[in-house]
Structure formats: C-alpha cells, structure tokens
Residue, then its C-alpha position, 0 to 999 in steps of 0.5 A: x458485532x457484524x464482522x466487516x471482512x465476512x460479509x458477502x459481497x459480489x464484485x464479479x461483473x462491477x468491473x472491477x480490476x481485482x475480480x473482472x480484470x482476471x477475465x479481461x486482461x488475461x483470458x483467465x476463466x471465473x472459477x480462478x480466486x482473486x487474491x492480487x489487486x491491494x483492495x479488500x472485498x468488503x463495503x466502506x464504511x456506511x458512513x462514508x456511502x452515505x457522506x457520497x450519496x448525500x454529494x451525489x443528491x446535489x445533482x452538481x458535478x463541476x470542476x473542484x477544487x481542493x477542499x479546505x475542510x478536506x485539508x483540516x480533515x487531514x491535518x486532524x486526523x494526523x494529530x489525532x491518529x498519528x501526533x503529527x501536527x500537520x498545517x493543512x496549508x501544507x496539504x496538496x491534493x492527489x489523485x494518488x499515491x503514486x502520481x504523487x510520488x512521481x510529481x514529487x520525484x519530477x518537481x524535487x530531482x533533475x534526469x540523472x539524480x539519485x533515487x533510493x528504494x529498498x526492495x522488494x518494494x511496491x513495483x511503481x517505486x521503481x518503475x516511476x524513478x526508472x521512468x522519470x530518467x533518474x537512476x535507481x539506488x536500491x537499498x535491498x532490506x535483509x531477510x531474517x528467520x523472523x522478519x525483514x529489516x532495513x539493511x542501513x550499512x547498504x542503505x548508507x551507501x546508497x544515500x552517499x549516491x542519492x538526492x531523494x529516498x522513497x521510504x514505505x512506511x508500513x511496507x509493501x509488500x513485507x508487512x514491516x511496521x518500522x520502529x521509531x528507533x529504525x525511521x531515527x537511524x533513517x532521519x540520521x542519514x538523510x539529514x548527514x547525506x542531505x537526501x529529500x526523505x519521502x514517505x508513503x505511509x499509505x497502509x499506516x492507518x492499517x497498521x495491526x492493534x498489536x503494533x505502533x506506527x511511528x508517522x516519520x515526520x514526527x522526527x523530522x519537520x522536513x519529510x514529505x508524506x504521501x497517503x490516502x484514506x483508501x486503503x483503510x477505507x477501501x475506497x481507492x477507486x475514488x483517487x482521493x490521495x494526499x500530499x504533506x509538504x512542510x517545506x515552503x519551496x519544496x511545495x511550490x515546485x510540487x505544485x508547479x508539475x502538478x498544474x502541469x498535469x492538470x491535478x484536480x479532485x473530483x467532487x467525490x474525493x473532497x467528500x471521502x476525506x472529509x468523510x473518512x477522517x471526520x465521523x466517530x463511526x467511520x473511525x470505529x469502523x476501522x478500528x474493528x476493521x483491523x481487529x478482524x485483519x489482524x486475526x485473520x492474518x494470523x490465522x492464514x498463516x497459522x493454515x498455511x503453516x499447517x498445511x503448505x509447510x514448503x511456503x514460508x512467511x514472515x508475520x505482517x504487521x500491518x494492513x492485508x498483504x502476506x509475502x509467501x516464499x514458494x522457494x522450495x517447490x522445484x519450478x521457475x518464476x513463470x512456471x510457478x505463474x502457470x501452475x498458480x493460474x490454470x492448475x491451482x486456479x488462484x491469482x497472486x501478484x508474483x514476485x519479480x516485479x518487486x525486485x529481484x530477491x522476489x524471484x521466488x515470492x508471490x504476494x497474497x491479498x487476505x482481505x476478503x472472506x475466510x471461506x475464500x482463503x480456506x478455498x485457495x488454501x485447499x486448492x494449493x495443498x491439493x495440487x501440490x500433493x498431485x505434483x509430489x511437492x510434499 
C-alpha cells in the first residue's frame, strides 16, 4: 500500500504559512526545516480533490448557505465514528475552530465571567477568553513520568469560579486522549457547578489506533462540541468547521453573534464535509492515515530518545504534535528560540504561549516525511554536541 506521509510534496512557493511563512514573516532563510504550523505535508485524500474539482467545473461561485446534506454528513459521521447521535438541525456552521469557540464564549458569557482552560493548551483558548473580556480561570494539567492528567482538585476550584469550560479533547499540545472515566468526573462537576461545557474535539478523528476517543457529549446531552474534518483531512485552509449544539436556546443566541459576524461558508467548505464524511475511500484514507501517524510518532520519539537524551517527552496519543521538554539545556526561552531557528535551522512552535509551564517546551509537528524529521533530528544532536550539551 502507497504511504500517505512519505510522498513527496513541494509546499515551498504555494504560500503556504507552515513553509513560506518562515521567509515572510520572520526573515528566516529556506534551508530552516518547518516543523510548526498544525497541518501535514501530505495531499488530502483524492476523493476529496476530486469532490472539489467536481464543484469547481460548475463555474458558480455565489453566496451559500450551510448544506443540508453538509449537516446529515456530520451527524453520520458522529454516529458512525463517534456513537453520538447528533440532530443535524443542531449543526451550525463554522469558518473555524476557533471562531467558533469565540462566538460560543461572546453569545453564552457576559464581560467579566469565568472561563476555564487547563493549560499548556492551544494558545487562542486563552487569547480568545482574555480577548473577549472575560477572566481566565486556568486548571493547569499535572505532569507525570508518564503522561499529562487532568488536575481535578484545581479543576474544581476553577469551576466553583466559572460560567464555561473550553475542554480540548484530544489535547493540544499534550497528545492526551482523555479516558471516559476522565471526561465522567468532567460531566460531574460541570453539572454540580453549573458550567457550560464546551468541547474542541478537532483532533479526535486523529486519535491513534492503539487508543479510544470517548466523544464527551456521549455523557452529557447539553455539551457544545466544535470540530472540523481539517485536521484528519488536511484540508484546514478550506475553513470548513462546525458547530453541535443540543441546546435549543444555547443555539439560538450562537447563531445570533454569528449573523453579526456575517458566518457563511464557502461553496467549498459544503462540498469538503460532505466529502470527507460520506466516501468509504475518504474514510479508509484515514484509517491508514493514522496508522502511519502513530508508527511514525513512535518511531520519532524512539530517535529522539536515542540520540537527544537532554529532550524529553510523553507518547501522544493521538494526531501529529509531539511536546518536547528542552529543559535541561542551560539557556532562556528566547535563547533557546535563537539557537533553534539560525544554529540548528529547524522551527517549533515555542512553549510559552501555551501557558506558563511551557516556558521550557517547544512543539514539534511530525506530519511530514521521515527524511525531514531524521534531518532536524540530526541538525539537533549535531549542534548540540558543538555547544557541549552532552
């Protein structure tokens, strides 16, 4: 069988964010490696191109509404991948994740009220709260030699404070897939403390074949659920993301600030869902697509190991991101930012933005060919053997 992730693919000079945004944005020459932005250097699925070239043939390009068998697509796909059953009258449309949780936070919180996140978290889970005037109730997840778990005597207390958790599901940039008895206790003290619980389960459909998404609204009928087939796709440039809100008033005011924001999808994102979520072949294109994501993490962290024993990590355990803790090398955050981009010559997305326990980490993207990531492997010990920090 052809591997997906080892195809060659040229993303230089497509203006692309991950590959020309380096050179653009931060005066970084071509021969940095690009292991940042959350999308993989593979092609979608080819059924997908051809659902889009099919929709492109029409020649017609108008203003468009939300499909309804884009909303049917989402709702079997849940019950099909995911057993929640999901009204797709219940499904609103998104041009993203993150816009979405920030109508979400805008239409279900005043100024002022509670927000829960459980850092080190995906930087715009803060930003959008902190941005929104709301305050930030922070949860931080415990560390252990193994993995990184949910903290629920902190997570109490910040629910005791909160109107509305923001729960990533898997998480990033941790790699937790949370266990059903976790998201049970979560249910238990959103439902004691009366907190809106909202899910970003965008990397779920990424989530390893060793391991079990639990789908939180499974446990609770109220949950608000955000996602997207782009991360499983790679296809995040077409901004087809979604909205599932049970809640029949809760949805009504959503869709209020999101008429206010004028959120409509392209042609485009109609045609991806339906896509994506319909076609057999799309569907055993991701199956094999995390066969090949899980093997490969292994097998990074394994080289990593190996040969940059002063890097640490816990095993991920779903989708492409890998949470490297550079710790023990003597240097600040923005010396170590430096060493990385014109020493080293690889990109990460450093740390400190997820939170101020990811001072010392840096987040690795792995979705892409093996030859690159043996490359920025080698680039690493080479230039930390030249500094002495072995």
């Amino acid at each position: 069988m052809k591997s997906i992730l080892q195809q060659q693919l040229v993303r230089k000079g497509t203006n692309s964010v991950k590959w020309d945004g380096l050179e653009r944005w931060f005066r970084l020459s071509e021969d940095v490696l690009p292991l940042w932005v959350a999308d993989i250097d593979i092609r979608t699925a080819p059924s997908i191109s051809e659902a889009l070239a099919a929709r492109a043939a029409q020649g017609e390009f108008g203003y468009t509404l939300f499909a309804p068998e884009a909303q049917k697509a989402v709702s079997d796909w849940y019950g099909r991948r995911h057993d929640l059953i999901v009204d797709p009258n219940h499904v609103l449309f998104s041009s993203g994740v993150v816009p979405a949780l920030t109508h979400i936070v805008e239409a279900l919180t005043e100024v002022g009220d509670g927000v829960v996140i459980q850092s080190p978290v995906y930087p715009p889970f803060h930003e959008l709260v902190v941005g929104s005037k709301r305050q930030v109730f922070d949860a931080p997840l415990k560390k252990t030699d193994e993995r990184y778990e949910m903290d629920f005597v902190a997570l109490e207390e910040a629910m005791k404070q909160a109107k509305l958790f923001l729960l990533c599901s898997p998480h990033n940039p941790v790699g937790r897939v949370w266990t059903r008895a976790e998201l049970e206790k979560v249910v238990a003290l959103a439902n004691q403390y009366e907190v809106i619980l909202v899910a970003d389960e965008i990397h779920a459909d990424l989530t390893f074949p060793s391991h079990q998404h639990t789908a939180i609204g499974t446990l609770d009928p109220r949950v608000i659920t955000v996602s997207a087939p782009s991360k499983a796709f790679n296809i995040a440039g077409l901004f087809a993301s979604y909205i599932i809100c049970p809640v029949d008033e809760w949805r009504k005011q959503i869709t209020k600030v999101q008429n206010k924001h004028h959120v409509l999808p392209t042609p485009f994102a109609n045609t991806a869902i339906i896509a994506a979520y319909t076609d057999n072949r799309a569907e055993r294109w991701l199956d094999q697509l995390r066969e090949e994501l899980e093997q490969q993490m292994n097998d990074v962290i394994d080289s990593i190991e190996s040969n940059l024993p002063m890097l640490h990590t816990t095993r991920p355990e779903a989708s492409y991101l890998l949470w490297l803790d550079f710790s023990e090398l003597p240097m600040s955050a923005e010396e170590r930012k430096s060493w990385l981009h014109h020493e080293v010559r690889i990109f990460l997305s450093p740390g400190g933005p997820f939170g101020p326990q990811g001072e010392a980490f840096e987040r690795m993207n792995i979705g892409t060919r093996r030859e690159l990531l043996d490359e920025a492997i080698h680039r690493l010990s080479a230039q930390m053997k030249r500094k002495a920090f072995v």
